[in-house]
MDAnalysis code that builds the backbone (N, CA, C; Angstrom):
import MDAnalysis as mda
import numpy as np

u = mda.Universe.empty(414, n_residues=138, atom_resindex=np.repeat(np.arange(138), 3), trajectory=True)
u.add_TopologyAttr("name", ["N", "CA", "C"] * 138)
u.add_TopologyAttr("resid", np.arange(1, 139))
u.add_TopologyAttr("resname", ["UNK", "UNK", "UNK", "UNK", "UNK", "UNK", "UNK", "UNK", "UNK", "UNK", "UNK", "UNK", "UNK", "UNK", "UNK", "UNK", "UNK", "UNK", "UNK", "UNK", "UNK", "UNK", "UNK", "UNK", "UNK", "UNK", "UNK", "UNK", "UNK", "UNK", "UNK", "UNK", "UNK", "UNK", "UNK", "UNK", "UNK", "UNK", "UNK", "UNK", "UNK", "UNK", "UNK", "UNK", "UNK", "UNK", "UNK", "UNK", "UNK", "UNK", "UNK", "UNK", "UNK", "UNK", "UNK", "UNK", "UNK", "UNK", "UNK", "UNK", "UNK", "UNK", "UNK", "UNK", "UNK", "UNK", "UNK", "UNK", "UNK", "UNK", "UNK", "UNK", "UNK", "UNK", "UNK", "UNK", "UNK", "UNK", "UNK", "UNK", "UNK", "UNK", "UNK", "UNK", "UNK", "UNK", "UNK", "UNK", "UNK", "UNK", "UNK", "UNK", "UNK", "UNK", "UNK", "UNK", "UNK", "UNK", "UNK", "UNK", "UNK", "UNK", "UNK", "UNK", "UNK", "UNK", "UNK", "UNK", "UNK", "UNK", "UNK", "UNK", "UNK", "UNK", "UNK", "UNK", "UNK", "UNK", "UNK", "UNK", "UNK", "UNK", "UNK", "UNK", "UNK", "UNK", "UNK", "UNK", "UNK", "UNK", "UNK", "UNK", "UNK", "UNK", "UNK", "UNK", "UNK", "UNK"])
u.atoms.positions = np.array([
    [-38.944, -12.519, -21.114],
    [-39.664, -12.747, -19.885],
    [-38.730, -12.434, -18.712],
    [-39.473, -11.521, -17.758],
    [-38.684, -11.250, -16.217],
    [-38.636, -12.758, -15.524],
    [-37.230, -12.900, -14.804],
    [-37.223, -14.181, -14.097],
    [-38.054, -13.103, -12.779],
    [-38.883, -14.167, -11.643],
    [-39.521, -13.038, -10.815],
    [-38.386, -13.102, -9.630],
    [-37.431, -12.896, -9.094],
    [-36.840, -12.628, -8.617],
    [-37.240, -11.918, -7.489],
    [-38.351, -11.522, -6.903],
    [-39.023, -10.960, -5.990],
    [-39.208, -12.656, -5.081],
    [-39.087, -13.446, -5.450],
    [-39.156, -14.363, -4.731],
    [-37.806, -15.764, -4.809],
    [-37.180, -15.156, -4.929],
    [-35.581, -15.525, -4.642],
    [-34.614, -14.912, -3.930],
    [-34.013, -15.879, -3.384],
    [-32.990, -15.198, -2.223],
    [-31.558, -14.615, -2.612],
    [-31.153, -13.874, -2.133],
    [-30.457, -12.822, -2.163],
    [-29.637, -13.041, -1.084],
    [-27.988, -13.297, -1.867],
    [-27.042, -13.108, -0.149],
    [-26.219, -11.887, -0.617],
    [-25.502, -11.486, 0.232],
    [-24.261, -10.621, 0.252],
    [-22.708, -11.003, 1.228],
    [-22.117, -10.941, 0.997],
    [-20.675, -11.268, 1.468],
    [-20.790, -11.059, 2.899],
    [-21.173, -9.808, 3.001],
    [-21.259, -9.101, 4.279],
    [-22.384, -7.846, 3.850],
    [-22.885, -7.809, 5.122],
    [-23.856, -6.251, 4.312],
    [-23.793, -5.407, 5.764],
    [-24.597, -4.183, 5.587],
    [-24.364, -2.927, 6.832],
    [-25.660, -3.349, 6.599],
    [-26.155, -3.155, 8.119],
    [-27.436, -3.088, 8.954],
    [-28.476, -2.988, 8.131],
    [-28.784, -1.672, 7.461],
    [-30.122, -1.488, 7.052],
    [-30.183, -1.845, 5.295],
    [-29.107, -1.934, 4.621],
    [-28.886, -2.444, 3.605],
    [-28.830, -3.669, 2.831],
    [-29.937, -4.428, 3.234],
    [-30.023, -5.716, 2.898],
    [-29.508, -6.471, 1.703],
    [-29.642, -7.435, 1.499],
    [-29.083, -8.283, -0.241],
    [-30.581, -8.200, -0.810],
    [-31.593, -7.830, 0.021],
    [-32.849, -8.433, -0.878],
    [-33.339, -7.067, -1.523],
    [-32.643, -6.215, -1.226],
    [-33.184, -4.964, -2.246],
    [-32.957, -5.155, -3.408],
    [-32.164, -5.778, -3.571],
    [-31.636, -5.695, -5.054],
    [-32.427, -6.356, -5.960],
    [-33.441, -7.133, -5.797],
    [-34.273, -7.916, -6.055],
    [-35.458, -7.601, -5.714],
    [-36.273, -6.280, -5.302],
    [-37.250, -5.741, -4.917],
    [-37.935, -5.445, -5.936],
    [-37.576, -5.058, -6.802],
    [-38.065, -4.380, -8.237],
    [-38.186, -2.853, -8.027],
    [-37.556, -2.491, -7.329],
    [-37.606, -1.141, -6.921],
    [-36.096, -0.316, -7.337],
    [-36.129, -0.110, -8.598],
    [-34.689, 0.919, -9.435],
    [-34.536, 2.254, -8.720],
    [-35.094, 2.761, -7.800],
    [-34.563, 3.746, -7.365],
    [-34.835, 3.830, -5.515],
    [-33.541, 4.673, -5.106],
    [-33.945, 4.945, -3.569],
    [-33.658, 3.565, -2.395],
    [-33.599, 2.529, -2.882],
    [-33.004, 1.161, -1.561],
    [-32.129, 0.943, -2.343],
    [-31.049, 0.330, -1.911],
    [-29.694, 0.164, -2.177],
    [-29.247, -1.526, -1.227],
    [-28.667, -2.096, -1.883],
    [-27.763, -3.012, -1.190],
    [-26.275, -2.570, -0.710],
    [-25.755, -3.169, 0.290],
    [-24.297, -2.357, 0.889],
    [-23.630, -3.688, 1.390],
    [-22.340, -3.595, 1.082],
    [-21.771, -4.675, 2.063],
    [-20.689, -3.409, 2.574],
    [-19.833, -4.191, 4.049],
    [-18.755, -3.647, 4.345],
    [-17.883, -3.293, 3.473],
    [-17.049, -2.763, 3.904],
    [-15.561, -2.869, 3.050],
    [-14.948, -3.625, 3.247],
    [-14.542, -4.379, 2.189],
    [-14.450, -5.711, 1.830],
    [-13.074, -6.011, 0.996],
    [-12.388, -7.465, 1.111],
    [-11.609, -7.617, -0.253],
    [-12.908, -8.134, -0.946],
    [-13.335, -8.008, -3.154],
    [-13.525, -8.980, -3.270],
    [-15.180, -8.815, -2.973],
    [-16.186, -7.534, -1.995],
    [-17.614, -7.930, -1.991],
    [-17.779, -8.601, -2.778],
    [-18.843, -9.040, -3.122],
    [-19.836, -9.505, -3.856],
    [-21.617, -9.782, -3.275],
    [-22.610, -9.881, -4.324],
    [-24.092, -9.736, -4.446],
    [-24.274, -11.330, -5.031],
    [-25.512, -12.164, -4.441],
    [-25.228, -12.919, -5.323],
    [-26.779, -13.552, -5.472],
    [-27.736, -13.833, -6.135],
    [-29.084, -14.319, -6.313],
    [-29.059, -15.741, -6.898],
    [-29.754, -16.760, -6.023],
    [-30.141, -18.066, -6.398],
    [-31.371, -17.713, -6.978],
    [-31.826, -18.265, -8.462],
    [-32.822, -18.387, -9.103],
    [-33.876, -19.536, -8.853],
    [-33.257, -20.250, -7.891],
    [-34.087, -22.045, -8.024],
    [-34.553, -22.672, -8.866],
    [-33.691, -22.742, -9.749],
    [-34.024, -23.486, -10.847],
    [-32.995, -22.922, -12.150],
    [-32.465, -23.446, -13.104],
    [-32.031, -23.641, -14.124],
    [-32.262, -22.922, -14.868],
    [-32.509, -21.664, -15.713],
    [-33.078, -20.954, -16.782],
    [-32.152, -20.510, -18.043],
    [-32.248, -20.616, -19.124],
    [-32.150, -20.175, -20.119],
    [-31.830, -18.236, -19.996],
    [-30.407, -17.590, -19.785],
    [-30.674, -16.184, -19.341],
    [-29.996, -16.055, -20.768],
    [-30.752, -14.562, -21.176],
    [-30.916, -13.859, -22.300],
    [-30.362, -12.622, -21.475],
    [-30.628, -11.537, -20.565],
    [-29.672, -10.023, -20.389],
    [-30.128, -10.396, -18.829],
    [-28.922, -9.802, -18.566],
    [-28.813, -8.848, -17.100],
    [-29.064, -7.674, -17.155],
    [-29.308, -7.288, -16.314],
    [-29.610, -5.425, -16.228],
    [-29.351, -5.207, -14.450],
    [-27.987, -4.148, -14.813],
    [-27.693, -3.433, -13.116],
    [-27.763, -2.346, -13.228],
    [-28.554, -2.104, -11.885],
    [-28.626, -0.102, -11.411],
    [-27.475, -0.005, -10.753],
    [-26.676, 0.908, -10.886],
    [-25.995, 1.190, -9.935],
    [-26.293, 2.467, -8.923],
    [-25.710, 2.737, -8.048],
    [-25.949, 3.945, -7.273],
    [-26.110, 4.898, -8.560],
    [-26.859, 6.156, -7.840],
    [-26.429, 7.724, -8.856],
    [-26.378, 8.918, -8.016],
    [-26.647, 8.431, -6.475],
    [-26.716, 9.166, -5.582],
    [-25.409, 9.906, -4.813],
    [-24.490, 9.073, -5.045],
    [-23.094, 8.938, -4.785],
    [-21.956, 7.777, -4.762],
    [-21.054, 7.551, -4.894],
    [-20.485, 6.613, -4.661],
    [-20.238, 5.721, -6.122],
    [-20.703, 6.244, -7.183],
    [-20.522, 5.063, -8.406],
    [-19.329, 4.670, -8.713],
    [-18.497, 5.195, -8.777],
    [-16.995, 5.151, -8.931],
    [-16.610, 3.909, -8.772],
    [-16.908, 3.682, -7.157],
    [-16.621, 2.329, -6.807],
    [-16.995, 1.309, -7.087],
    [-17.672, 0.856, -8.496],
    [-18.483, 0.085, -8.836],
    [-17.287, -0.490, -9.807],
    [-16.548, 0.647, -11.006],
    [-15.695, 0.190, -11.368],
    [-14.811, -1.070, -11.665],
    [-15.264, -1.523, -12.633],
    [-14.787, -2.922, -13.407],
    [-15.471, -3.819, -12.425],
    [-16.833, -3.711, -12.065],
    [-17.881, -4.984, -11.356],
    [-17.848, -5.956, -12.479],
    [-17.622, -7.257, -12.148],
    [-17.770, -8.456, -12.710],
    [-19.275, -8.770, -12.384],
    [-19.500, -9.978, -13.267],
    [-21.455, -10.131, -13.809],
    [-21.038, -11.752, -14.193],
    [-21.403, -12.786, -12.962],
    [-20.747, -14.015, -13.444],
    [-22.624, -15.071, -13.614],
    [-22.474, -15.646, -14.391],
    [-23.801, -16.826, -14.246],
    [-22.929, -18.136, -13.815],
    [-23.400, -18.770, -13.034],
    [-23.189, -20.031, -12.782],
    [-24.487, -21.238, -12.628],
    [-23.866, -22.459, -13.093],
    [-25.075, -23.561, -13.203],
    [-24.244, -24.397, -12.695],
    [-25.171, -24.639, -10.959],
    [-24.348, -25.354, -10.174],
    [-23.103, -24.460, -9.585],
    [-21.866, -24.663, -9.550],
    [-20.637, -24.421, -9.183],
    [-19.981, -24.098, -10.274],
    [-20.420, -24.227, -11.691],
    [-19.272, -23.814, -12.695],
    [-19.593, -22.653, -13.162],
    [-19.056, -22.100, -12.976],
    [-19.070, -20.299, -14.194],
    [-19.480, -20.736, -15.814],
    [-20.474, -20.379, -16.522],
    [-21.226, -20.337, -17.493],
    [-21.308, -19.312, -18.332],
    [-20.667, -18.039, -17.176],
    [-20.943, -16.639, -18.237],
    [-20.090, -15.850, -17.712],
    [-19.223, -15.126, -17.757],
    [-18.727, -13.439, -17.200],
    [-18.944, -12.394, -17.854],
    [-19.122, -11.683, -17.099],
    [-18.863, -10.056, -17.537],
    [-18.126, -9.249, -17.294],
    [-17.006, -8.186, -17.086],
    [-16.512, -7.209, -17.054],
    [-16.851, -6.123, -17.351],
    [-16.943, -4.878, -16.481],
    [-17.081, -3.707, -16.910],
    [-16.134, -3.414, -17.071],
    [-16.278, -2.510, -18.082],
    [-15.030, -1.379, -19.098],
    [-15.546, -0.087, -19.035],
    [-14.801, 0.705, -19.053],
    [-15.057, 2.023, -19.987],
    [-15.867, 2.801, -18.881],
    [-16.685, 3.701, -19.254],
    [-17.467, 4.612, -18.276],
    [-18.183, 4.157, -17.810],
    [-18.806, 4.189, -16.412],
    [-19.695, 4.207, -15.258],
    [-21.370, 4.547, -16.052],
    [-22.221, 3.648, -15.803],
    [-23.698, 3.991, -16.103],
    [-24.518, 3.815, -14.862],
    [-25.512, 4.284, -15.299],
    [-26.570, 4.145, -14.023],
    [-27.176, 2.696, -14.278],
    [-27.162, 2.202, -15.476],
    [-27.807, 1.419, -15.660],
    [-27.001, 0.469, -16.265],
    [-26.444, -0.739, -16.368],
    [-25.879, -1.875, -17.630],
    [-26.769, -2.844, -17.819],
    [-27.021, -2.903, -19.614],
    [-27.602, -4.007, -19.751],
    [-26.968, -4.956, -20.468],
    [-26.691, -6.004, -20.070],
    [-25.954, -7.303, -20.470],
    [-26.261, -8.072, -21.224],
    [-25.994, -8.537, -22.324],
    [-26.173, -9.414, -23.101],
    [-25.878, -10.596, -23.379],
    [-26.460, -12.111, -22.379],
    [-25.762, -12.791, -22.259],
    [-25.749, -13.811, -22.562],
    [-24.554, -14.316, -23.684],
    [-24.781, -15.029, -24.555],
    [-23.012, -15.960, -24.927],
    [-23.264, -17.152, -25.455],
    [-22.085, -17.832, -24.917],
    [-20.743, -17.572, -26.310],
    [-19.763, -18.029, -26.271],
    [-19.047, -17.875, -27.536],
    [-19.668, -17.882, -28.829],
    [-20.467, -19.159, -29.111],
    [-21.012, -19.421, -30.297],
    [-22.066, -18.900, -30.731],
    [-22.911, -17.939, -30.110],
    [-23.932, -17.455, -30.071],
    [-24.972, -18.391, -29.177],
    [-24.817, -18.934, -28.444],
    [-26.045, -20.139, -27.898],
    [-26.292, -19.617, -25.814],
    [-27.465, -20.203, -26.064],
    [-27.845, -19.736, -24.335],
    [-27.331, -19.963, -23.669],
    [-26.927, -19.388, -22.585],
    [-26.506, -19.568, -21.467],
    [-27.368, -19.944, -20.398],
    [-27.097, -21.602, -19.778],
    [-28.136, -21.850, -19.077],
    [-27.511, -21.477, -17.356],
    [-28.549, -21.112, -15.939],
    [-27.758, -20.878, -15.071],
    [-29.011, -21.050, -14.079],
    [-28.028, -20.979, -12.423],
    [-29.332, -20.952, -11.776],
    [-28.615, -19.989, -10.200],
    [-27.642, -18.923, -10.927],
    [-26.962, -18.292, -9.579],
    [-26.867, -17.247, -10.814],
    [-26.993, -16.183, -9.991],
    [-26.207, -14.393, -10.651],
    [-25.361, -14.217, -10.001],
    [-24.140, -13.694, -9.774],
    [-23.353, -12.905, -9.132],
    [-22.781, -11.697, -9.298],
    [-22.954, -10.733, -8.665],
    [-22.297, -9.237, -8.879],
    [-20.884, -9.189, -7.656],
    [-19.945, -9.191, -8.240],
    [-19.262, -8.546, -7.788],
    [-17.946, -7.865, -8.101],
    [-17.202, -6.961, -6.915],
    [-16.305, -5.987, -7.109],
    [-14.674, -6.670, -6.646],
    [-14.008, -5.974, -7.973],
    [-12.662, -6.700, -7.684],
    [-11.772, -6.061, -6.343],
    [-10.786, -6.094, -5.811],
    [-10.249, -4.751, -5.076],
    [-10.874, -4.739, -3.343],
    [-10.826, -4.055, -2.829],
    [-11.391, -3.824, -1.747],
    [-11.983, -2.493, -1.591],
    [-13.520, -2.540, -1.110],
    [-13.749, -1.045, -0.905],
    [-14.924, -1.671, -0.577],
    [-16.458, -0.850, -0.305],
    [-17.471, -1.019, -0.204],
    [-18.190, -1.517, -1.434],
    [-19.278, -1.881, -1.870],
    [-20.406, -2.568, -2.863],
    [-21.461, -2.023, -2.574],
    [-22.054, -1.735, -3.530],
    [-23.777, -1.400, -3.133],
    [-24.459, -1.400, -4.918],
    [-25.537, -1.866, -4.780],
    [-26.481, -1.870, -6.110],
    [-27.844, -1.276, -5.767],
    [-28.765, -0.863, -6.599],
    [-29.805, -0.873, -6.248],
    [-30.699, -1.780, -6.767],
    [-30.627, -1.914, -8.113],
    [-31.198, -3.237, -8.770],
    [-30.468, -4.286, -9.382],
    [-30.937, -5.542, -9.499],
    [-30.368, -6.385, -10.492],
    [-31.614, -7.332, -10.966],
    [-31.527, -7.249, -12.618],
    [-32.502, -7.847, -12.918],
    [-32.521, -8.818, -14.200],
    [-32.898, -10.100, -13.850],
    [-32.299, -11.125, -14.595],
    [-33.219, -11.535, -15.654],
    [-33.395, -11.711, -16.824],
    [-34.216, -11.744, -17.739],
    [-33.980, -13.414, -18.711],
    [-34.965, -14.178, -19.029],
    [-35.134, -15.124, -19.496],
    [-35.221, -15.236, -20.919],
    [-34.613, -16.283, -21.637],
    [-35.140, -16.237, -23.153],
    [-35.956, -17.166, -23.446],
    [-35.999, -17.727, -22.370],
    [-37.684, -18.850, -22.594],
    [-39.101, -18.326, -22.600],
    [-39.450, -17.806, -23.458],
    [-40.922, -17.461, -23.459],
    [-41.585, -17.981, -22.706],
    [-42.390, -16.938, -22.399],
    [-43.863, -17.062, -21.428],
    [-44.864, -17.671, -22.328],
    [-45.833, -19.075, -21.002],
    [-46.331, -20.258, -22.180],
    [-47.048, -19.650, -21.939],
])
């Protein structure tokens, strides 16, 4: 099940003018983009309101230009204030990552914050992020 995320808020560290935090959460994978300044450290970050059971992440990244800089983006869940989940990117650049997120022992990861962000300093931008539930639809 899609968490609906079309109706959750969306911050960014800092963002440029026309590049909002709430694109990223539009449901729209191609063509709007989120941007922050250049930054130490950007980051993207979505309150879920509420607690959920997350099963995958899934990020667009740019493909238009600029992916490079995406490079080793961290993918954190938090419930409350404590970190619950990380991610690291490795290896080659995709347009797309889908995350699998799941705790040491194999068991859910419960959360009610996403966070995307970039280590380093440079600019940030996503086009989607999309958070997916393992609680079935009643």
């Amino acid at each position: 099940m899609f968490l609906d995320l079309l109706c959750s808020v969306a911050f960014l560290f800092s963002f440029l003018a026309k590049w909002d935090s709430s694109n990223a959460v539009d449901g729209v994978t191609s063509a709007k983009i989120t941007h922050t300044n250049f930054e130490a450290n950007a980051w993207w970050k979505v309150n879920l309101e509420s607690s959920s059971d997350i099963e995958r992440i899934r990020v667009w990244l740019r493909t238009d230009c600029c992916t490079e800089r995406a490079k080793g983006f961290i993918v954190e869940v938090f419930n409350g204030d404590d970190v619950q989940f990380t991610f690291i990117q490795t290896g080659d650049l995709r347009a797309t990552t889908l995350i699998k997120v799941v705790g040491l022992n194999g068991e859910n990861i419960v959360g009610d914050n996403v966070k995307v962000s970039l280590p380093g300093t440079d600019y940030s931008s996503l086009v989607q992020v999309q958070v997916n539930s393992a609680t079935p639809e009643p």
